[in-house]
N, C-alpha and C positions, 0 to 999 in steps of 0.2 A: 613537280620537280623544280630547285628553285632555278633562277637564269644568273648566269657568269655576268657582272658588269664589262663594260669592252672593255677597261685598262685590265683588267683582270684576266680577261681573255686572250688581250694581246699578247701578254706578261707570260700569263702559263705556255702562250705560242710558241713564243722566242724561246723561253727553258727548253721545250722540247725539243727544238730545232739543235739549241746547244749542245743534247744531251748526244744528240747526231752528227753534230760537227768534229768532235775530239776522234780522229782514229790515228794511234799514232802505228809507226811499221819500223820496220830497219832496215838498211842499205845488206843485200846477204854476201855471201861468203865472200866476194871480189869487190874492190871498187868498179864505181861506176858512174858516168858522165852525166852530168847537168845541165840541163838545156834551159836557155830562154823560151822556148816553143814543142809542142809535143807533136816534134820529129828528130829526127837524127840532121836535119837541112839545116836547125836552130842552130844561134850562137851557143858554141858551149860554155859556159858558165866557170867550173869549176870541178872537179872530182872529186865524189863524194868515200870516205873511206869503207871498210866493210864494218858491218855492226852500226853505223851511224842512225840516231833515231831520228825520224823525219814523221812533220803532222800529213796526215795526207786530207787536201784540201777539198778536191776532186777529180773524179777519174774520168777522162775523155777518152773512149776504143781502147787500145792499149796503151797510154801515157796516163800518170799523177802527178796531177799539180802536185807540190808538198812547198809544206817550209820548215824550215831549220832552224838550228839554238840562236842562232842571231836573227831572226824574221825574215828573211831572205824567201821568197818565192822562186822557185824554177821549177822546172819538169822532167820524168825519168820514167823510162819503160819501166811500166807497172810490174813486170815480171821478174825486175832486179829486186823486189821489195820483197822482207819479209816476214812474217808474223810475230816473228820474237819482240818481243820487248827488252827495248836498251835505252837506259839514260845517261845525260851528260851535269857531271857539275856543273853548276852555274857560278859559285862562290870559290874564294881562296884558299880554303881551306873547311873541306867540308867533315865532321866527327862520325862516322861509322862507326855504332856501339853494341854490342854484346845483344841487349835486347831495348825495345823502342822505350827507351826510356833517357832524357835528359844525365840521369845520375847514373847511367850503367857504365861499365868497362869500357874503353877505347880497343875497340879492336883494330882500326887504321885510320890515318888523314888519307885525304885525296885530294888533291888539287885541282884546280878548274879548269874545264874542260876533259876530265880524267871519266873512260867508255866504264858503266856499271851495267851488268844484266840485272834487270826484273827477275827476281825467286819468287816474291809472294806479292798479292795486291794491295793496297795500301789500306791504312790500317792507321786510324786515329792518329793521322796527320806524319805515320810514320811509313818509310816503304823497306819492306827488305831485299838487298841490293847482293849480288857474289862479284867481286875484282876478279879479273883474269887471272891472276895466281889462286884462285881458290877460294879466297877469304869470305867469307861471310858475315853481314850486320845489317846494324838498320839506318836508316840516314832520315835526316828531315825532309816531307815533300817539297819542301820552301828552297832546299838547298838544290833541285836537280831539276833536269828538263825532261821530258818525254813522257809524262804522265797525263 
């Protein structure tokens, strides 16, 4: 069996670690309070809206680290989080089209920082996204956060 050189080793290490690190969640049906510390004693931070996608960094008892569209670290009862996936524009004006395609139809703009649910998983750099009124398309992964 041949042997891994160590940069090699280390390299595939860190991938896999990576591949473990990405869990993104959502803030569920209510807002909910931000802590600097994972207790309700911490300074609260900021209120996270409902639907908000957050990285969750890691989990201590019942608190998750996470961080948000802007890099921001705090912490929030694990049990406000939840499984859906939602993302946030990142850009000014993001093109949601018909099908992942550069040349397809414009089915809407969205503007930055504008909440998208996850419909499908992404898909040769494109992700399918539904607006709260309904609409459905595809947007660039490049354009949104929570993926």
């Amino acid at each position: 069996m041949p042997r891994l050189s160590p940069l090699v080793f280390v390299t595939l290490s860190l991938l896999g670690g990576l591949a473990h690190a990405l869990e993104f969640k959502a803030v569920g049906a209510s807002p909910v309070i931000l802590y600097d510390a994972p207790s309700a004693k911490g300074s609260k931070l900021y209120v996270a809206p409902r639907g908000m996608p957050v990285e969750v960094i890691l989990t201590y008892g019942t608190w998750s680290k996470v961080r948000d569209v802007s890099g921001d670290l705090s912490w929030v009862e694990s049990k406000e989080l939840v499984a859906r996936r939602n993302v946030i524009v990142r850009v000014a004006n993001a093109k949601v089209r018909v099908a992942a395609d550069e040349s397809s139809s414009l089915v809407f703009s969205a503007d930055k920082n504008v909440l998208l649910e996850m419909a499908e998983p992404v898909s040769g750099g494109w992700l399918k996204v539904k607006h709260k009124d309904g609409q459905l398309g595809y947007v660039k992964v490049s354009e949104v956060w929570g993926i």
